[in-house]
C-alpha positions in Angstrom: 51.3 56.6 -69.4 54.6 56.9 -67.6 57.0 59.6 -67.9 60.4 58.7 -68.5 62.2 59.0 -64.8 58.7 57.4 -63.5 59.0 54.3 -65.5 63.0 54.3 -64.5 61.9 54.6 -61.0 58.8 51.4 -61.0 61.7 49.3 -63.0 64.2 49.8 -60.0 61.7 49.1 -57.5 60.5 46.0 -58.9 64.3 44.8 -59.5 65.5 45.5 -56.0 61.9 44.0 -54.9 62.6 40.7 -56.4 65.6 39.4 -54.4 63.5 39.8 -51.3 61.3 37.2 -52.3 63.7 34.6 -52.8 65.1 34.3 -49.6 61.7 32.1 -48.7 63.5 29.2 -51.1 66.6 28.1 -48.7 66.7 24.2 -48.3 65.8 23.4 -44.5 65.2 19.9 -44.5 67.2 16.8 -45.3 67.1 13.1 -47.5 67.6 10.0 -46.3 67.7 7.2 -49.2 69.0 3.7 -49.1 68.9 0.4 -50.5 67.2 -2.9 -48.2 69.2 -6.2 -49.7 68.7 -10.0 -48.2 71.8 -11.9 -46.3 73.3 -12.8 -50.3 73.1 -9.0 -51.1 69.9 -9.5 -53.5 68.2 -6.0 -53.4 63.9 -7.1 -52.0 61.5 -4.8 -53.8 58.1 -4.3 -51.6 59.8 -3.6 -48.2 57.5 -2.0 -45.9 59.9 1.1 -44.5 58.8 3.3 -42.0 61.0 6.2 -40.7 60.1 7.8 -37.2 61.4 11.2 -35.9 63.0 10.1 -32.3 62.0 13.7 -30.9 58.5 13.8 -31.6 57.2 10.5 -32.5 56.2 11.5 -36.4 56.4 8.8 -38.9 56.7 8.4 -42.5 56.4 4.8 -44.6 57.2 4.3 -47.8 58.4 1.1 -50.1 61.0 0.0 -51.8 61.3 0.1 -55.3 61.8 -2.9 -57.7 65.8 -2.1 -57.4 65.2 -1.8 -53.7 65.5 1.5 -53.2 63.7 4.1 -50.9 64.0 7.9 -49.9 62.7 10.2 -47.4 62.7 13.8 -48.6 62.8 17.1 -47.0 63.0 15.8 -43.4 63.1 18.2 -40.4 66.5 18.0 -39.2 67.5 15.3 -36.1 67.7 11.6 -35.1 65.3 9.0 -36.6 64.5 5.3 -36.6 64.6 3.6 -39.4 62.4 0.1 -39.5 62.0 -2.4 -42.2 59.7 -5.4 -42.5 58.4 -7.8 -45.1 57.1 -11.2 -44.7 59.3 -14.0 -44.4 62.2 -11.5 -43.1 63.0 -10.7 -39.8 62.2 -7.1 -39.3 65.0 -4.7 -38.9 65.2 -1.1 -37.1 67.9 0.6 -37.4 68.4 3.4 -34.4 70.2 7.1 -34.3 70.1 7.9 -38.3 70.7 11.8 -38.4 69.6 14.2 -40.2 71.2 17.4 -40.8 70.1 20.4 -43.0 70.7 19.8 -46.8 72.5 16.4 -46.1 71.6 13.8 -48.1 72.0 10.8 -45.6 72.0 7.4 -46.6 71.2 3.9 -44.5 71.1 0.6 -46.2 69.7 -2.4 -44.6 70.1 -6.1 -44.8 67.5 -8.2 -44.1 67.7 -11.8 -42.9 65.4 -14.3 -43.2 63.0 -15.8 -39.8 60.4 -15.1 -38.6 58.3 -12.0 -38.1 58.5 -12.7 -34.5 62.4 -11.8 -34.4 63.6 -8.3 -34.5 67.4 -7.2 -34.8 68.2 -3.6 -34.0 70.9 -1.8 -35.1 72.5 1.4 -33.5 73.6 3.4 -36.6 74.9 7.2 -37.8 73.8 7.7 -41.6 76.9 8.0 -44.0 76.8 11.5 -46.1 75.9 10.7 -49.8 
């Protein structure tokens, strides 16, 4: 068994040991969330999204939800393009969204009806939420 001033001496160790390990948890990445509505402001669930990192051409898709929501998590940090499309809705990109670490960015869209041939594009900085 341990001695006394031995077991003193594992108990410090493993107490100033801890913090050390921590320091691998910092945030590094950011969110980007936002709502897709129609031209009345109606939110559309089942919006393709697709998110692509401007710098190295990496994309992520997601969809909406059924309260037309969507979020990106734990994105590398810079400028993205943000595109939308659904049938019966003209799709919509949305260009020059950043990112920043721990920033919780938002972009909503509004799509308007057409075709799928028709594209608007929309130079935009993401609001901080």
């Amino acid at each position: 068994m341990f001695s006394g001033n031995r077991l003193w001496t594992v108990l410090l160790l493993v107490i100033v040991g801890l913090p050390g390990g921590l320091h691998g948890q910092a945030v590094v990445g950011g969110s980007l969330t936002g709502t897709v509505t129609d031209a009345a402001g109606a939110v559309v669930a089942d919006v393709a999204v697709t998110l692509t990192n401007d710098a190295n051409g990496i994309k992520f898709t997601t969809k909406t939800n059924e309260v037309g929501s969507y979020t990106f998590a734990n994105l590398d940090p810079g400028r993205y393009t943000l595109s939308t499309q659904m049938e019966g809705f003209a799709p919509v990109s949305l260009m020059g969204i950043t990112v920043t670490v721990a920033q919780f960015a938002r972009a909503d869209v509004q799509m308007k009806l057409g075709a799928v041939s028709e594209r608007v594009e929309v130079a935009a900085t993401a609001g901080v939420v």
